[in-house]
C-alpha positions as CSV (number, residue, x, y, z in Angstrom):
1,X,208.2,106.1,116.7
2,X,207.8,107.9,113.3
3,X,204.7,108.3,111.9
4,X,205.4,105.8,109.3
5,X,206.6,103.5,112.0
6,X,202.9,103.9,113.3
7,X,201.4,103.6,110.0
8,X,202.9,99.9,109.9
9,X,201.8,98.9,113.7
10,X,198.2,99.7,112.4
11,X,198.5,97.5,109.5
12,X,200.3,95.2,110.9
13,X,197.2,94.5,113.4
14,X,195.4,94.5,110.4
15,X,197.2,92.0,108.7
16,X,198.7,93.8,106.2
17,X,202.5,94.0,105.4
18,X,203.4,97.3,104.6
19,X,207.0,96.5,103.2
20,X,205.7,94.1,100.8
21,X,203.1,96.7,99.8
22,X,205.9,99.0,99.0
23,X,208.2,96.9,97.3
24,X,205.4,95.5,95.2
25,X,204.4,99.5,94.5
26,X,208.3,100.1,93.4
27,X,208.1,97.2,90.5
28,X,204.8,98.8,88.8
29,X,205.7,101.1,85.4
30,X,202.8,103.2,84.7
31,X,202.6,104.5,81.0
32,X,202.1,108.3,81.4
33,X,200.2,109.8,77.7
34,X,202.6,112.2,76.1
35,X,199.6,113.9,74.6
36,X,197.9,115.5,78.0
37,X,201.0,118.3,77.3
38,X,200.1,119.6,74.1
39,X,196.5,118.8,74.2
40,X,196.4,115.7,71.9
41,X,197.9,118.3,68.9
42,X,201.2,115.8,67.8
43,X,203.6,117.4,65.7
44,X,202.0,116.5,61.9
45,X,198.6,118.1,62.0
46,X,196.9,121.6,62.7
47,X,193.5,120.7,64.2
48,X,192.3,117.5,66.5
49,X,189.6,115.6,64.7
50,X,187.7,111.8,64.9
51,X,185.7,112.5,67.6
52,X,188.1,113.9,70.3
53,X,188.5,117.3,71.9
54,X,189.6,119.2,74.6
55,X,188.4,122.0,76.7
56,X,190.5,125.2,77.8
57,X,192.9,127.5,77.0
58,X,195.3,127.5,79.7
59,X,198.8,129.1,78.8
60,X,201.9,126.9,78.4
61,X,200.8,124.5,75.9
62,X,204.0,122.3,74.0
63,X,204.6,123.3,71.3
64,X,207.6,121.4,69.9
65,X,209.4,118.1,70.7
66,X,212.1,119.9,73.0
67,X,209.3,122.1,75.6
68,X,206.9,119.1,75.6
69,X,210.2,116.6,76.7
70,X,211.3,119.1,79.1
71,X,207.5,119.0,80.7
72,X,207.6,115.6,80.9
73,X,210.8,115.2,82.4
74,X,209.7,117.6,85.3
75,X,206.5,116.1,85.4
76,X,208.2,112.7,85.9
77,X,210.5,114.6,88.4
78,X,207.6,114.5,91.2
79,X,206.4,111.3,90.4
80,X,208.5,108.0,92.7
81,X,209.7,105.2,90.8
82,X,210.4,104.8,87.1
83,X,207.6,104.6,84.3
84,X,206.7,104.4,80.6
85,X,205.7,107.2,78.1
86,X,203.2,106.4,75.8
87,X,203.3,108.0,72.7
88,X,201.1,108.7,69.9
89,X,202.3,107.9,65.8
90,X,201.5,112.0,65.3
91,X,204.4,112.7,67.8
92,X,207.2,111.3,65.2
93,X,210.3,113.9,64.8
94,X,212.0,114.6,61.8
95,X,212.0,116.9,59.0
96,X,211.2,114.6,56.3
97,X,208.1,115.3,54.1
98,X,206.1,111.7,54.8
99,X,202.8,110.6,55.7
100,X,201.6,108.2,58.4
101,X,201.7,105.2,56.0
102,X,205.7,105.9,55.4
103,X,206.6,106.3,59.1
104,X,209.7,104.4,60.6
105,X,211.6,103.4,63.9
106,X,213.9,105.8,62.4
107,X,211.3,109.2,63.7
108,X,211.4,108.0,66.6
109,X,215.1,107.5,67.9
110,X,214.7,111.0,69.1
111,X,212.3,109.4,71.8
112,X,214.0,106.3,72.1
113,X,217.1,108.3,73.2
114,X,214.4,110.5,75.6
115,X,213.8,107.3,76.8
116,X,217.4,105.4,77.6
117,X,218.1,109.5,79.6
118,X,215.0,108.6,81.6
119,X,215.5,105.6,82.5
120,X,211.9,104.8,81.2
121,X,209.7,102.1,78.7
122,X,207.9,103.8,75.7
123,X,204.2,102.4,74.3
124,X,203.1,103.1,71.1
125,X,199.3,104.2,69.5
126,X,198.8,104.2,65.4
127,X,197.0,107.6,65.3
128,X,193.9,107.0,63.5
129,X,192.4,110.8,63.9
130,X,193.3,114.2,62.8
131,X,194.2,113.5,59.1
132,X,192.6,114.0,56.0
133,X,192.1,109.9,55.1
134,X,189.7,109.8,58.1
135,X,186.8,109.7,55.2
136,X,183.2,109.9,56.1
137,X,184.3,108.6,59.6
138,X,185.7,106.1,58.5
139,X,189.0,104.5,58.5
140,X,190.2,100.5,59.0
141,X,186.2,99.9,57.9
142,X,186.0,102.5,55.2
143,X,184.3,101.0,51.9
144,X,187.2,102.8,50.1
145,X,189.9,101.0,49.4
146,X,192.3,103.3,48.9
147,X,191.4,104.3,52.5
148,X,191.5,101.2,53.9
149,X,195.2,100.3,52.3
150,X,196.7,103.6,53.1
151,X,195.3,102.8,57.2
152,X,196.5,99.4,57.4
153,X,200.1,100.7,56.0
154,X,200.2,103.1,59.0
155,X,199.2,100.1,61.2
156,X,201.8,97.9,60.3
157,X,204.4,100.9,60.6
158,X,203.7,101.2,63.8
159,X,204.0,98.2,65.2
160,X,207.4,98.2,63.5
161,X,208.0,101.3,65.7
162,X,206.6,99.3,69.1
163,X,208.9,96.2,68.6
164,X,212.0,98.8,67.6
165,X,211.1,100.2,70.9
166,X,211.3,97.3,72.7
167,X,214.2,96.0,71.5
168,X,215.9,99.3,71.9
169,X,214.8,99.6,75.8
170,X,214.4,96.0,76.8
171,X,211.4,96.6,77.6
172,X,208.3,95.2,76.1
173,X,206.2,98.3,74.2
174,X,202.1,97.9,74.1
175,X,200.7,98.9,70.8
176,X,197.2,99.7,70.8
177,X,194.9,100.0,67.8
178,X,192.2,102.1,68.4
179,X,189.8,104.1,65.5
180,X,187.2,106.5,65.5
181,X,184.9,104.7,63.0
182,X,181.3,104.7,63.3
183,X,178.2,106.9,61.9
184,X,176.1,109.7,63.6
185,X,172.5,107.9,63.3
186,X,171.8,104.5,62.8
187,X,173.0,102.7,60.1
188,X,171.4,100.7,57.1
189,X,174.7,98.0,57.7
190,X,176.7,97.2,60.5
191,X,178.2,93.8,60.0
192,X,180.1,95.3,56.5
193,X,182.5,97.6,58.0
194,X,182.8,95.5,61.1
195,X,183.7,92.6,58.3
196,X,185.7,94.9,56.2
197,X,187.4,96.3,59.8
198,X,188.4,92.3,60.9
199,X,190.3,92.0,57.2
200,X,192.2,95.1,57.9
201,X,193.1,93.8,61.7
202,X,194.0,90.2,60.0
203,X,196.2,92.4,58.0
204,X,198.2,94.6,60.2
205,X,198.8,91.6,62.4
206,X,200.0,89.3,60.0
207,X,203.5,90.5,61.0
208,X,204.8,88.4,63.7
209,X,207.0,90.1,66.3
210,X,208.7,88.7,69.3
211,X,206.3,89.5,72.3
212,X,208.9,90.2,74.8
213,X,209.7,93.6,72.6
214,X,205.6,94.2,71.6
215,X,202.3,93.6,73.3
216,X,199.2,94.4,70.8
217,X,196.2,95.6,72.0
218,X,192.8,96.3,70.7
219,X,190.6,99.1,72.4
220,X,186.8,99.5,71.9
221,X,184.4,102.1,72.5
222,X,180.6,103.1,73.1
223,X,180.2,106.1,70.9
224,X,182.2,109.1,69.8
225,X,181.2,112.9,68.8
226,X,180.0,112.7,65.3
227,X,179.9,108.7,65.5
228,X,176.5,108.7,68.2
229,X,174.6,105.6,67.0
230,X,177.3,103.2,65.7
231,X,180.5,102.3,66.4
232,X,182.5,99.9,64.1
233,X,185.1,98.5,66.8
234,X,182.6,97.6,70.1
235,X,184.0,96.3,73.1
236,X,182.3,92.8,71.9
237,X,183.7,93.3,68.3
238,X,187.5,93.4,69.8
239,X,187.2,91.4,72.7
240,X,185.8,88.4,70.5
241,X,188.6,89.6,67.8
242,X,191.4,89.5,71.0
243,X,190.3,86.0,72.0
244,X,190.1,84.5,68.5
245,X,193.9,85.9,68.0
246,X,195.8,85.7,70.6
247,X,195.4,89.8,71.2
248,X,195.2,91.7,74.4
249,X,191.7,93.7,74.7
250,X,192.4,97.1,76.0
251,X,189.9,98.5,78.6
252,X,189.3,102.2,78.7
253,X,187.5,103.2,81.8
254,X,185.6,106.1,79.8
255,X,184.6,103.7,76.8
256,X,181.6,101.9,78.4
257,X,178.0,103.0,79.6
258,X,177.6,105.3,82.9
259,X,176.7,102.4,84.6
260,X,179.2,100.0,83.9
261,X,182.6,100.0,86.0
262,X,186.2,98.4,84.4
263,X,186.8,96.5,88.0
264,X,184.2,94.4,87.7
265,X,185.3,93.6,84.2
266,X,189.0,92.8,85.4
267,X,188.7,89.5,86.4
268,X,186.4,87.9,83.7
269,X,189.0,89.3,82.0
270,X,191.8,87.8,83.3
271,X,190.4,84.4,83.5
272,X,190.6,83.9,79.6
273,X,193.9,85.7,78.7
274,X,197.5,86.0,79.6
275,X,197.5,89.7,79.9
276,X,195.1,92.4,80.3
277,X,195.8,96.6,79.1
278,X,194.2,99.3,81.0
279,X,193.8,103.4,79.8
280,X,192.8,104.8,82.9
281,X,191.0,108.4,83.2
282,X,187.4,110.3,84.3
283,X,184.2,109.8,82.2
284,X,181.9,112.8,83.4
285,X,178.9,111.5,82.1
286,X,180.8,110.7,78.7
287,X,184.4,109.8,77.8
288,X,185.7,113.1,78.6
289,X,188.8,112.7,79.8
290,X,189.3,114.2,82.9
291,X,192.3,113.7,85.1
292,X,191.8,110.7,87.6
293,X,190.7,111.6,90.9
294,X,191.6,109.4,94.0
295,X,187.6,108.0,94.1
296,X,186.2,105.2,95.0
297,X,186.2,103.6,91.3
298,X,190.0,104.1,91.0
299,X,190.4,102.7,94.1
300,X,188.5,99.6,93.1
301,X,189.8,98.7,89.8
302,X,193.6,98.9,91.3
303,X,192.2,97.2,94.4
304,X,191.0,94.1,91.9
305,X,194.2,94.2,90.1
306,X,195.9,93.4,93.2
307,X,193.2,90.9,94.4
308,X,193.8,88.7,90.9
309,X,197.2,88.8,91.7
310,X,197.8,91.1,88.2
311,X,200.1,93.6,88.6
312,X,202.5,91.7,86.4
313,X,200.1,90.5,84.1
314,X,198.3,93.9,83.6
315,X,200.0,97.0,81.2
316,X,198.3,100.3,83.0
317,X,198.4,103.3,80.8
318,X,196.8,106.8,81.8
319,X,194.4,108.2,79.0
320,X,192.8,112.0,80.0
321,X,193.7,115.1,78.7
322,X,192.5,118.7,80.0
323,X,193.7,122.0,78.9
324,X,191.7,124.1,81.2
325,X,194.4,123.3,84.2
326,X,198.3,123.9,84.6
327,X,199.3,120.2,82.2
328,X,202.2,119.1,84.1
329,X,200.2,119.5,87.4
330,X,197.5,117.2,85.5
331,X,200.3,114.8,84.6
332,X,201.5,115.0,88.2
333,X,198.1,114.0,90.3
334,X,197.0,111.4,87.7
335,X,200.3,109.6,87.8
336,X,200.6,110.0,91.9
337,X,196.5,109.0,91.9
338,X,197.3,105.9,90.0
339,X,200.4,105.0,92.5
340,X,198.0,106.0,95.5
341,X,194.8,104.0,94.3
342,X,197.8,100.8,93.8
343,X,198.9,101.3,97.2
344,X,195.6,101.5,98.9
345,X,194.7,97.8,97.1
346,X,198.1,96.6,98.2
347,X,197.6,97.8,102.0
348,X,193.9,96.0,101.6
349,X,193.8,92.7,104.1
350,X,192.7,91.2,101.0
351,X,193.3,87.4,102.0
352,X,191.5,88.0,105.5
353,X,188.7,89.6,103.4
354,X,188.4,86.8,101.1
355,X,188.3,84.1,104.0
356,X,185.4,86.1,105.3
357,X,183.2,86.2,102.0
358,X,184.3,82.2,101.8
359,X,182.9,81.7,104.6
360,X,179.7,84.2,103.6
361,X,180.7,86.3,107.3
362,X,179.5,89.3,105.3
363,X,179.4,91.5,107.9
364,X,183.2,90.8,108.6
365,X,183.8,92.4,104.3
366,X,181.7,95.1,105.4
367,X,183.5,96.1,108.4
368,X,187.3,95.3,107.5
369,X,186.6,97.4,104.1
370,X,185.5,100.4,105.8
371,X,187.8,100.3,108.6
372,X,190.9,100.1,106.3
373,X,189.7,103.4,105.2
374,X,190.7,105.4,108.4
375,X,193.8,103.5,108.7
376,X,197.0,106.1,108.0
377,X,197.4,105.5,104.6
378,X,198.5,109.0,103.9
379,X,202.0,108.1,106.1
380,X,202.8,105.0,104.0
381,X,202.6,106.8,100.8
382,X,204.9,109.6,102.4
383,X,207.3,107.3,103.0
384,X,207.1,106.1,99.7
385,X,207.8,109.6,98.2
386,X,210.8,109.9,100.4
387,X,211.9,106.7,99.2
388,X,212.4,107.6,95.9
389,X,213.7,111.0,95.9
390,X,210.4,113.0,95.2
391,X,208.4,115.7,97.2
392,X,205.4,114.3,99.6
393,X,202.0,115.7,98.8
394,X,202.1,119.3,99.7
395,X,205.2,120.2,99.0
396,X,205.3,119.4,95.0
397,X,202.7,122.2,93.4
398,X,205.0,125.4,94.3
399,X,207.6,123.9,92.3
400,X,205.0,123.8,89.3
401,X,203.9,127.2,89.6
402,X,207.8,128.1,89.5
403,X,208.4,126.2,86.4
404,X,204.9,127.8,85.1
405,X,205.8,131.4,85.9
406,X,209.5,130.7,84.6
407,X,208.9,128.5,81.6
408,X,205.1,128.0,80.3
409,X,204.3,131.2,80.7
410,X,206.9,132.3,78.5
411,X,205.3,130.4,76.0
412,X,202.4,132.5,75.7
């Protein structure tokens, strides 16, 4: 037998059906973040700003629309099945002299068309950083009207953009607000810019959409740089705002305390809504975006979106960004980590588990969760590579280094 052919014998005594794994694997799109190639720059500003940065200098950053599509094509070129590309307002393409309030579907066909070659979904982020109405920190909450108007106009553009998307690829686009509002110590008032940031929210959603072209998502977060001691749009402040309007509430697995993990939020989550949006990355003692590893937290959050029975309920988008490392090869182990973490929950005897707990045989949990982690896992996601036309792990990173000695480098 083949080692693969072994692989499923073992499961198979374990009660596990590797097939169904697979083909279960092969339906998931994962929305790969077009800004991990040009480190979060976009095409219509000069500096990253609103409480973001990254770290590094390696050579072969994108520079234009062309290099970073051609990186993500071969990124996407080691990477089985077919995904999404989420993309960021700031990455519109045109040569027209307009500002984020005036942007249309029409700066985005270039992607669209990126898309359709591909064979791939696109997701969609108003960019609410890196611009000069980001005033005082402030944004969707600023007590400046003017602000306020100009933000909400960019907000509603873009969720023009998401449902054009949709419609254009048939399938349905996630738009997700987030904004960097908050102050550096504590503030004198916190319920007036939350106030003034739900009338703004009320307003960029008044536009109805049909949801099988857009999804809209709301994503909050603990602090920011510059924004320590307060931040306008909490995780409570947008998951109440989600429930109240029939919104998704994004989680982003950097965005809460050190202590806290996403998969034990999953499934109070799920209980409540429909549908449930993920940004997936690597807090290192903050939200520092770091490329996922292949840990034991990954493993448990895609482990509980199989146990809630979610993988078509859930929209998983990857969120890190590092340019200290080669970019594509950052792409290229988040997306495969993501897939691998998927697989390990799907090759999880997760009913027999469940009986156990049921019947509070917790020594049984105990001993069928560590024991599934010497079974050959590594064989089944081989086979899964080979299935879809893309090098197993080993073989993939000389490629890269080819690409980076015959193409980023050139950049330089």
């Amino acid at each position: 037998m083949s080692r693969f052919e072994e692989a499923k014998e073992a499961y198979a005594a374990a009660g596990v059906d590797v097939e169904a794994a697979l083909k279960k694997l092969q339906d998931v799109r994962i929305s790969m973040h077009c800004w991990q190639g040009d480190d979060v720059l976009g095409f219509d500003s000069d500096a990253l700003t609103g409480g973001i940065a990254t770290t590094g200098n390696y050579p072969g950053r994108a520079r234009s629309p062309e290099e970073l599509m051609a990186d993500i094509r071969k990124a996407y070129s080691f990477i089985p099945g077919k995904h999404k590309l989420n993309l960021h307002a700031s990455y519109r393409i045109t040569n027209e002299n307009i500002d984020r309030d005036a942007i249309e579907p029409k700066h985005f066909e270039a992607w669209v068309d990126f898309a359709k070659e591909e064979s791939i979904g696109l997701d969609f982020n108003p960019t609410f950083f890196s611009h000069k109405n980001v005033k005082d920190n402030m944004t969707l909450s600023s007590p400046d009207k003017d602000i306020r108007d100009f933000w909400v106009a960019h907000g509603k553009a873009s969720r023009k953009i998401a449902n054009y998307f949709g419609e254009q690829l048939g399938i349905t686009a996630l738009d997700n607000v987030w904004i960097p509002d908050g102050t550096k110590d504590v503030p004198a008032d916190r319920i007036g810019p939350r106030a003034r940031l739900k009338d703004a929210l009320d307003e960029i959603f008044s536009v109805k959409y049909d949801r099988k072209n857009i999804a809209d998502a709301v994503e909050g977060k603990v602090f920011g740089i510059g924004v320590e001691s307060y931040t306008v749009g909490s995780h409570e402040f947008y998951m109440n705002y989600a429930a109240k309007n029939g919104l998704m509430c994004l989680l982003d697995t950097g965005h809460y305390h050190p202590t806290e993990v996403v998969s034990d939020k999953i499934s109070s989550m799920l209980l409540f809504n429909d549908s449930l949006a993920l940004h997936v990355s690597r807090p290192v003692r903050w939200d520092s975006d770091h490329v996922i590893k292949l840990d034991d937290e990954l493993k448990e959050l895609a482990t509980e979106l199989v146990r809630c029975d979610a993988l078509g309920r859930v929209f998983i988008g990857l969120d890190f960004f590092d340019a200290s490392i080669n970019r594509i090869a950052a792409w290229v182990i988040g997306m495969r980590n993501m897939q691998k973490a998927l697989l390990y929950g799907l090759l999880t005897p997760n009913k027999e588990l469940k009986e156990a707990q049921d019947k509070a045989d917790f020594t049984a949990v105990l001993a069928g969760l560590e024991e599934i982690k010497t079974l050959p896992f590594g064989d089944v996601w081989a086979e899964f590579c080979k299935r879809n036309g893309v090098p197993v792990d080993g073989k993939w990173y000389a490629d890269v280094k080819k690409y980076e000695s015959n193409v980023l480098f050139k950049r330089a």
